[in-house]
C-alpha positions as CSV (number, residue, x, y, z in Angstrom):
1,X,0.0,0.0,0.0
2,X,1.0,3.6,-0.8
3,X,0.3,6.3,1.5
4,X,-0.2,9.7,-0.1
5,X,-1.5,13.2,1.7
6,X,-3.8,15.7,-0.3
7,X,-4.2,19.2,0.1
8,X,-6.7,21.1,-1.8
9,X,-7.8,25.0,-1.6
10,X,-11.3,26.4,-3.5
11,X,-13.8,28.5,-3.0
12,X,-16.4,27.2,-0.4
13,X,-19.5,25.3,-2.2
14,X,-21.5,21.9,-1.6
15,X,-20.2,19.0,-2.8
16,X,-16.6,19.1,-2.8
17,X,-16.2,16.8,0.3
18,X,-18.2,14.3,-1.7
19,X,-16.6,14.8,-5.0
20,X,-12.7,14.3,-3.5
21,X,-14.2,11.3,-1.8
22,X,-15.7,9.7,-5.0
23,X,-11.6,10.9,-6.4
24,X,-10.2,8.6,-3.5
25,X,-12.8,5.8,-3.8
26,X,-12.0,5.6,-7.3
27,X,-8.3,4.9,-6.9
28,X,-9.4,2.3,-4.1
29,X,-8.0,4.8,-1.1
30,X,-8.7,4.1,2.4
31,X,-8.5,7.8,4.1
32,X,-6.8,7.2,7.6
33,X,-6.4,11.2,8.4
34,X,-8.8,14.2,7.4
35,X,-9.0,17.7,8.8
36,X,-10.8,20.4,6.9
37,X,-12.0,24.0,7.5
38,X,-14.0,26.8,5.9
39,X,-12.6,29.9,6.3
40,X,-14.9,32.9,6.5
41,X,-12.7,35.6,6.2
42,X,-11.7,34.3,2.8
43,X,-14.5,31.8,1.6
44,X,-11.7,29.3,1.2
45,X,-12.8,25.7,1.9
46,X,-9.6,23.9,2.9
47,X,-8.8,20.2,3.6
48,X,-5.8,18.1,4.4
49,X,-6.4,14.0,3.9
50,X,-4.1,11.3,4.3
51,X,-5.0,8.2,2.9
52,X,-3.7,4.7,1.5
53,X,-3.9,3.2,-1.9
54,X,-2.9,0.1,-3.5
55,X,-2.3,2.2,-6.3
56,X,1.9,3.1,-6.9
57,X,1.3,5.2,-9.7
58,X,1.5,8.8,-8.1
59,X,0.3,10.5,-11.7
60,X,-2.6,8.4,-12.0
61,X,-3.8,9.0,-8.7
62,X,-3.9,12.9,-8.9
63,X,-5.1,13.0,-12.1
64,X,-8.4,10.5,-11.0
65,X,-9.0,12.5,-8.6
66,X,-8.6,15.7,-9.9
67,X,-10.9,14.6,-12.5
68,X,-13.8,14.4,-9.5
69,X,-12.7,17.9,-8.1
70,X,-12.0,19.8,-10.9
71,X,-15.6,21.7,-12.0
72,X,-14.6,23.2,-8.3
73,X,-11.6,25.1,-10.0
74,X,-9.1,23.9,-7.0
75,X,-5.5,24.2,-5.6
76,X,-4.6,20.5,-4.6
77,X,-1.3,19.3,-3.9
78,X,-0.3,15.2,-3.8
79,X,2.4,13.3,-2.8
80,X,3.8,10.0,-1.3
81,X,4.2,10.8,2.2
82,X,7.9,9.1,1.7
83,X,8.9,11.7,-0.6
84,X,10.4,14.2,1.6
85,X,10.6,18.4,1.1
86,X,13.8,19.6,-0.2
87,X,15.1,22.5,2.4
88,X,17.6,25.0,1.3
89,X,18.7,26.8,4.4
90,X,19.7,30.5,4.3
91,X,22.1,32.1,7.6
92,X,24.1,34.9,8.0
93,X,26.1,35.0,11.5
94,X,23.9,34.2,14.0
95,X,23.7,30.3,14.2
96,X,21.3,29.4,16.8
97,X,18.1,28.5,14.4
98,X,20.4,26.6,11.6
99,X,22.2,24.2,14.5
100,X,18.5,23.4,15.5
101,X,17.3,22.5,12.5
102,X,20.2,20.4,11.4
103,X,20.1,18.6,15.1
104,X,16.5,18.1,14.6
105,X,16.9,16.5,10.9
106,X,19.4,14.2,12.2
107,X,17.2,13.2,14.8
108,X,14.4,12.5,12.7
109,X,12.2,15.2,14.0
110,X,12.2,17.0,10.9
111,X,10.9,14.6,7.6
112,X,13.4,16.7,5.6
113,X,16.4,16.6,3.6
114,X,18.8,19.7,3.4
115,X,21.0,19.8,0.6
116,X,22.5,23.3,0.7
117,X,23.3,26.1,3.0
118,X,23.1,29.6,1.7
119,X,24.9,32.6,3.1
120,X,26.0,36.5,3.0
121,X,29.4,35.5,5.6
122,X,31.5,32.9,5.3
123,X,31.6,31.8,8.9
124,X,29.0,28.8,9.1
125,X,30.9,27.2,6.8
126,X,32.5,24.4,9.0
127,X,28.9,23.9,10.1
128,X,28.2,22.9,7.0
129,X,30.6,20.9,6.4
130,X,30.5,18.9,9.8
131,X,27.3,17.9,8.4
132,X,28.2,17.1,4.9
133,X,25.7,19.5,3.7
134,X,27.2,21.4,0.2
135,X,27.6,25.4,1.4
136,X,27.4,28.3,-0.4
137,X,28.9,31.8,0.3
138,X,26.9,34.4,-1.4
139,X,27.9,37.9,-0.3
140,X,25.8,40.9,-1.0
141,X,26.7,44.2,-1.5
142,X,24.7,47.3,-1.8
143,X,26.6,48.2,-4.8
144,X,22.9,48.0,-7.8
145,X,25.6,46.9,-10.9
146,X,28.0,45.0,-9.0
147,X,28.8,41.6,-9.2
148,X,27.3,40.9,-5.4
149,X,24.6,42.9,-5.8
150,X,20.8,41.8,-4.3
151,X,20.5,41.1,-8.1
152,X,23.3,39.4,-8.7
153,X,22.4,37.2,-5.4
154,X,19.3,36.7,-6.2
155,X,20.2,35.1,-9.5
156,X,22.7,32.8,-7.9
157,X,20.2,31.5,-5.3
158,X,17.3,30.7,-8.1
159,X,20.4,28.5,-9.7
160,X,21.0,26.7,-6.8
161,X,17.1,26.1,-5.8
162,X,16.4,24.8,-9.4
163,X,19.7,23.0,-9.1
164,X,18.8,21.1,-6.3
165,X,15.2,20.7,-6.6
166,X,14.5,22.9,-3.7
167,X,10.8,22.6,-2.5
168,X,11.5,25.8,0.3
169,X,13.4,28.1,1.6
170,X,14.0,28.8,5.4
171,X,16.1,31.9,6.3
172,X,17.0,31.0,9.6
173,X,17.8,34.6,11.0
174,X,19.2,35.2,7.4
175,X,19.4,39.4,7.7
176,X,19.2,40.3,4.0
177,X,16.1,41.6,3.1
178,X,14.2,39.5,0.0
179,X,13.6,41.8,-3.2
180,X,9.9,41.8,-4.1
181,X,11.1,39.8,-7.2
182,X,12.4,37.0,-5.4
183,X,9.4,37.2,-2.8
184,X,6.6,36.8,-5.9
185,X,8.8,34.1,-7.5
186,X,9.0,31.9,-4.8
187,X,5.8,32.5,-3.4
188,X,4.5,30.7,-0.8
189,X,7.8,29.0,-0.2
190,X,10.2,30.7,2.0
191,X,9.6,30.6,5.4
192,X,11.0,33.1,8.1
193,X,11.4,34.2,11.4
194,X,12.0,37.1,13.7
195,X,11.4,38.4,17.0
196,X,8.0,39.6,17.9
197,X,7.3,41.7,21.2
198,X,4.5,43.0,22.7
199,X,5.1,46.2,21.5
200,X,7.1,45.6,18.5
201,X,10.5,46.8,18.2
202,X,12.1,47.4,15.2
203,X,15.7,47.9,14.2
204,X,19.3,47.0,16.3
205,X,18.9,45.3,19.5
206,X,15.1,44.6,19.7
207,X,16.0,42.6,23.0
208,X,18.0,45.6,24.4
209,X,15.0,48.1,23.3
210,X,12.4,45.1,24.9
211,X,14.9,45.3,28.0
212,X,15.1,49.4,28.6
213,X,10.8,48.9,28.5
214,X,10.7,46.7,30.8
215,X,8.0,44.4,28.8
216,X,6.7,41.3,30.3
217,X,6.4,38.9,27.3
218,X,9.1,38.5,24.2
219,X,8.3,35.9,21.4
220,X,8.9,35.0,18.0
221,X,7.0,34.3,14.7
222,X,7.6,32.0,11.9
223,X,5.7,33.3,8.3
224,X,5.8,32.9,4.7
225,X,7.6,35.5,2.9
226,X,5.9,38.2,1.2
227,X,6.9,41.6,-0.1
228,X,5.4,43.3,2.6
229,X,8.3,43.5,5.5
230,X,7.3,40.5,7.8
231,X,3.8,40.9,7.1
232,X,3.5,37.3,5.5
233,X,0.7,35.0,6.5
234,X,1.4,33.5,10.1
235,X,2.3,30.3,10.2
236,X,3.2,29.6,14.2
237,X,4.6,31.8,17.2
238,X,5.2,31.6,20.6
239,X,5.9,33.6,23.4
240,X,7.7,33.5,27.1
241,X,6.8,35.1,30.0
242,X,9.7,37.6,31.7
243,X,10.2,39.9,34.4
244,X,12.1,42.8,35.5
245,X,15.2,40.9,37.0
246,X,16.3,39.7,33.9
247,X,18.5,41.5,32.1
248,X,19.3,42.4,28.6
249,X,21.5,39.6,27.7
250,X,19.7,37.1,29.2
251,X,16.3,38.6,27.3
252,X,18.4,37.7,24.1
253,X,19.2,33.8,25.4
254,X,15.3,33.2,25.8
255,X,14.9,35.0,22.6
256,X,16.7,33.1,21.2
257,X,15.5,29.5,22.3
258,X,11.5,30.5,21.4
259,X,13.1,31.2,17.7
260,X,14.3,28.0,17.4
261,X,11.5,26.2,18.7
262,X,9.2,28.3,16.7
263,X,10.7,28.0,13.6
264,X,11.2,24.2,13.9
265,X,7.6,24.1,14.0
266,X,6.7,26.1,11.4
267,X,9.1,23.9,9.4
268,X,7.9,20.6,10.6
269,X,4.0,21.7,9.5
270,X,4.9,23.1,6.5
271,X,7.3,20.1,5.3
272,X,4.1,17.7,6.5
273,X,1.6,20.0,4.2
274,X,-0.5,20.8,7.5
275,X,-0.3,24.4,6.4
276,X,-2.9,25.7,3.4
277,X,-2.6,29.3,2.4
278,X,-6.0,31.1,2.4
279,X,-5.1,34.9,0.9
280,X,-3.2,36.3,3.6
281,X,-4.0,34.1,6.4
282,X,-3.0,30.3,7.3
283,X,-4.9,27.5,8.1
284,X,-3.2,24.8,9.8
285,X,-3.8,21.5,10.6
286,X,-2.1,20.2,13.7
C-alpha cells in the first residue's frame, strides 16, 4: 500500500467533500487522516487527507481525482508521504536556528532533507561541512551593478534552488532583506522568522530596546515571505513570560530559544503540508 496526503484549496461550495471522496474511492484509497476548514474571512474551503492506496502510480492517482474535483476550480497538492521536502537553508552570522534545525533533521524530527546552505558570511561554513551539507557563500553588496549585488544574489540563489530541486526556503535569521522579485517568485515557499514583542520593536537590538521597556512577554513568529516586511501570512509563534530581573542579555538567550522552537515548527508543518494558504491568512492542521 502507498500512503499519499492531499491538500486542496477552493472557494467554499456543496459537494466538494463528496466529490474528493468519490476521487479517492476511485483509486481504491482508504482515508486514515482528514482535517478540513472553511474559512470565512476568505470563503476558502480547505482540507488536508491522508490516505492509502494500492495504487503506486502517483500520476494516475492525482489526475483520477482531480478529475472528481476539478468543475470546483481547486488548488490540490499530492504526494507519497515518503517523498520528503527539499530545504535550502539561508544564515548569516547568528547560528542558533540553523544548529536546530540540522540537530532536529538528524534526529528524525524533521521529515526533511537539506542539501544546501546559503549565506551572505563565510563563517558557518564548517557547520556545514560537519554535516556534509554542500555550502554556499553568497555575499551581498549594496553596490545595484556590481557583481554581489541583491540582483546578482538573487540570481545565484534561483540556480542553486532549481539546481537542487529545492521545495522551500527557510532563512534562519538570514538578515538580507528579499527583493519583491524574489518574494513573488518563490511565493509561498520561504519561510521566516523574527522576534515579535508586545510592543514591537524594530531595528538593532530589539532585545535591548524590549529590555530598557521593561516588557513582560518576548516571542517570536515564523511566516511565509511576502513583499510586505514581515507581514506574511502567520504560520506559528510563541511567546515567554519575563520579568524585570532579567536583564538584557539574558532577554536575548530566551529569545533566542522561542526562535528555534518556533521555527522548527513552522518547518515541521509546513514540510508535512499541515499548512494551506487562504489569501493572507493560514490554516493549519495540527
Amino acid at each position: 500500500m502507498q500512503q499519499y496526503i492531499l491538500t486542496l484549496t477552493c472557494p467554499d461550495q456543496p459537494g466538494i467533500v463528496r466529490a474528493l471522496a468519490d476521487g479517492i474511492v476511485e483509486v481504491r484509497g482508504n482515508i486514515v487522516e482528514n482535517a478540513q476548514f472553511s474559512d470565512p474571512v476568505t470563503g476558502t474551503f480547505c482540507v488536508r487527507t491522508q490516505f492509502d492506496s494500492p495504487d503506486g502510480d502517483v500520476d494516475g492517482v492525482r489526475t483520477q481525482i482531480l478529475d472528481r474535483v476539478r468543475r470546483f476550480d481547486p488548488v490540490v497538492t499530492l504526494r507519497p508521504t515518503g517523498q520528503r521536502k527539499r530545504v535550502l537553508l539561508m544564515v548569516s552570522k547568528f547560528d542558533h536556528c540553523l544548529v536546530d534545525l540540522l540537530y532536529r533533521q538528524q534526529l528524525g524530527e524533521l521529515a526533511v532533507d537539506i542539501p544546501i546552505i546559503v549565506s551572505n558570511h563565510p563563517d558557518t561554513q564548517e557547520i556545514a561541512d560537519r554535516h556534509g551539507i554542500g555550502f554556499h557563500w553568497i555575499p551581498v553588496t549594496q553596490m545595484p551593478d556590481g557583481p554581489t549585488s541583491k540582483a546578482a544574489a538573487e540570481s545565484l540563489l534561483f540556480d542553486l534552488i532549481e539546481q537542487h530541486t529545492v521545495d522551500v526556503v527557510v532563512l534562519a535569521r538570514y538578515m538580507q532583506v528579499l527583493s519583491d522579485h524574489a518574494c513573488r517568485k518563490l511565493s509561498g515557499r520561504v519561510i521566516n522568522i523574527h522576534h515579535s514583542f508586545l510592543p514591537g520593536f524594530k531595528g538593532a537590538k530589539p532585545y535591548h530596546q524590549a529590555y530598557e521597556r521593561g516588557v513582560k512577554l518576548i516571542g517570536a513568529t515564523a511566516h511565509y515571505v511576502t513583499a510586505d516586511l514581515d507581514e506574511g501570512p502567520i504560520i506559528e509563534q510563541d511567546v515567554v513570560r519575563v520579568t524585570h530581573a532579567q536583564d538584557a542579555d539574558t532577554l536575548v538567550a530566551i529569545g533566542r530559544d522561542v526562535e528555534r522552537v518556533v521555527l522548527a515548527r513552522a518547518l515541521r508543518l509546513h514540510a508535512e503540508d499541515r499548512v494551506v494558504l487562504a489569501g493572507h491568512r493560514t490554516v493549519v492542521f495540527h
